[in-house]
Residue, then its C-alpha position, 0 to 999 in steps of 0.5 A: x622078768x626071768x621069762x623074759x630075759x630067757x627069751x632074748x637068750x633065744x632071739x640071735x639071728x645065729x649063735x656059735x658054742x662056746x664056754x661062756x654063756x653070752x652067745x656070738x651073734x647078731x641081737x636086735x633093738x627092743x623098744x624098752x617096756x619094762x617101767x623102772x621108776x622113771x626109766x624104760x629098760x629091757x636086758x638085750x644080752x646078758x651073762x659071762x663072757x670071755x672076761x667078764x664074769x658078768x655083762x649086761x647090754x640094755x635098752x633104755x628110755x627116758x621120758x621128756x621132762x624127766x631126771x633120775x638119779x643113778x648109780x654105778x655098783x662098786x663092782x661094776x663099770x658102766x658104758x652109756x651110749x646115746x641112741x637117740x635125742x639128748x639127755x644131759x649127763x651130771x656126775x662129780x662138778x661136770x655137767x655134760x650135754x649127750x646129743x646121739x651117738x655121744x657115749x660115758x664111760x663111768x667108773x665103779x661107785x660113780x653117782x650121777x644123774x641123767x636129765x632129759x630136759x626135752x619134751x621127746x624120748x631119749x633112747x640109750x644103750x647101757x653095758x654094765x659088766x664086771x671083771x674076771x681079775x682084780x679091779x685096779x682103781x690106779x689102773x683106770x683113773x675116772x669117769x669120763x664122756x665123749x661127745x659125738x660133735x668133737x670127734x673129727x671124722x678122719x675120711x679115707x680114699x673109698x669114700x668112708x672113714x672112722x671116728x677114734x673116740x679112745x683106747x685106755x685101760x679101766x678099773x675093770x679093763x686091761x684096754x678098752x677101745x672104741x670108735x666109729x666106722x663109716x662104709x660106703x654101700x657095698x664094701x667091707x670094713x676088712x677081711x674076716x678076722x679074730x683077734x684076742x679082744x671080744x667085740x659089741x659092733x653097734x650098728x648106727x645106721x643102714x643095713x649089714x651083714x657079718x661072717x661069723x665063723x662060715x656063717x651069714x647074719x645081718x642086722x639094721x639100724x639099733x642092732x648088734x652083734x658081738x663076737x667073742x675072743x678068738x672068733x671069726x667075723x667081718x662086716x659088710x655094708x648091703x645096703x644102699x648108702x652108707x652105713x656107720x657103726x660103733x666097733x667096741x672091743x674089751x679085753 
C-alpha cells in the first residue's frame, strides 16, 4: 500500500512547491482495485494541506446488491460525492437515495450505511480530512446531504450556468462551499485568480484546461485539480460541448 499511495504522489500532470505536502495540480481518476471488505478503494491525494493537517480524496466502488456499514473518525469529516449510479445513504432516522453527482456531507463519529440495491457498480468520491484548529461541534451543526435533482440550475446569458448546493461552517471548517458550474465549449468560468480558500475542482464532464500559476494542465471526465491557498489558477473548457464541474473550496 505505501508504494502505491507514493506513486500517485508522482502522477499530477504538474505540481507547484509549496510547504504543505498535498501538491497543486491536476489528478486523474483511478478505477478502485484495492478490496476492502465490500468496498473498491484507492487514495487519489493525500497529506497536509493549507489547513488541514490531513486530507485524503479517494476513489471507491460498491458492488451492486451490496450494504456496508461505515464510520466517520471522531477527529475526521467526511464529504461523499456520487460519480456514477445510485447508492442510498442511512445515518440517524433518514434515509436518503444518492443518484450521480448528489454529495453527503457527515460529520465527526457519524455511523452510517450505504446500500447499492442495484445490480451495476456504483463509483464514489470521498474526501476525508482533519483540521488544523480546534473542532467546533456548536459551529457545524449535523450531517446533511444534497440531492443533485433538487438543486435548480440557475442559467446565465453565454448559455452556461452554476448549481449552488451550500455555503455553511463545519466542525472542522470555518466555510465550506460548494457548487456546480456549466461552460459552453470554449469559454472560461472567470480570469485567473487566487483567493485565500484552497479548492478541489471535480470535473463532471467534458474535456478542461487550468492556468496553475504560468502553467497549462488539463484533465477530463472524473478528474481534478486542486489549488492551494493563494495560488493562481482559472479554468477553461476545450472541448466541444459543454463541460460541468464541482468547484469545492474550504478554509
Amino acid at each position: 500500500m505505501k508504494r502505491l499511495l507514493a506513486l500517485f504522489f508522482f502522477l499530477p500532470s504538474l505540481v507547484f512547491a509549496q510547504n504543505d505536502s498535498v501538491l497543486s495540480g491536476a489528478y486523474s481518476w483511478k478505477q478502485p482495485v484495492v478490496q476492502k471488505g465490500k468496498i473498491s478503494s484507492v487514495v487519489l491525494l493525500e497529506g497536509k494541506v493549507h489547513d488541514f493537517e490531513w486530507m485524503q480524496f479517494a476513489a471507491n466502488s460498491i458492488a451492486g446488491n451490496t450494504t456496508i456499514k461505515q464510520a466517520v473518525s471522531a477527529n475526521q469529516e467526511q464529504l461523499l460525492i456520487v460519480r456514477s449510479g445510485a447508492v442510498t445513504i442511512h445515518f440517524g432516522d433518514s434515509s436518503f437515495l444518492l443518484t450521480a453527482n448528489s454529495i453527503a456531507v457527515l460529520m465527526p463519529g457519524e455511523k452510517y450505511s450505504l446500500s447499492n440495491a442495484s445490480t451495476t457498480t456504483t463509483d464514489f468520491f470521498t474526501m476525508n480530512y482533519r483540521s488544523k484548529k480546534t473542532a467546533d461541534a456548536q459551529r457545524g451543526g449535523t450531517s446533511f446531504v444534497k440531492i443533485w435533482e433538487s438543486i435548480p440550475f440557475k442559467g446565465n446569458n453565454i448559455g452556461g450556468g452554476r448549481r449552488d448546493f451550500f455555503e455553511k461552517p463545519t466542525v472542522m471548517q470555518k466555510r465550506f462551499e460548494m457548487h456546480v458550474t456549466t461552460l459552453k465549449e470554449g469559454l472560461k468560468s472567470h480570469e485567473p485568480h487566487t483567493h485565500r480558500a484552497e479548492e478541489i475542482i471535480l470535473v463532471i464532464e467534458g474535456e478542461t484546461e487550468m492556468q496553475m500559476g504560468n502553467n497549462i494542465i488539463k484533465t477530463t471526465a472524473g478528474g481534478f485539480y486542486y489549488a492551494g491557498s493563494k495560488v493562481l489558477h482559472g479554468i477553461k473548457n476545450i472541448g466541444t460541448k459543454s463541460s460541468t464541474y464541482f468547484a469545492i473550496q474550504f478554509e
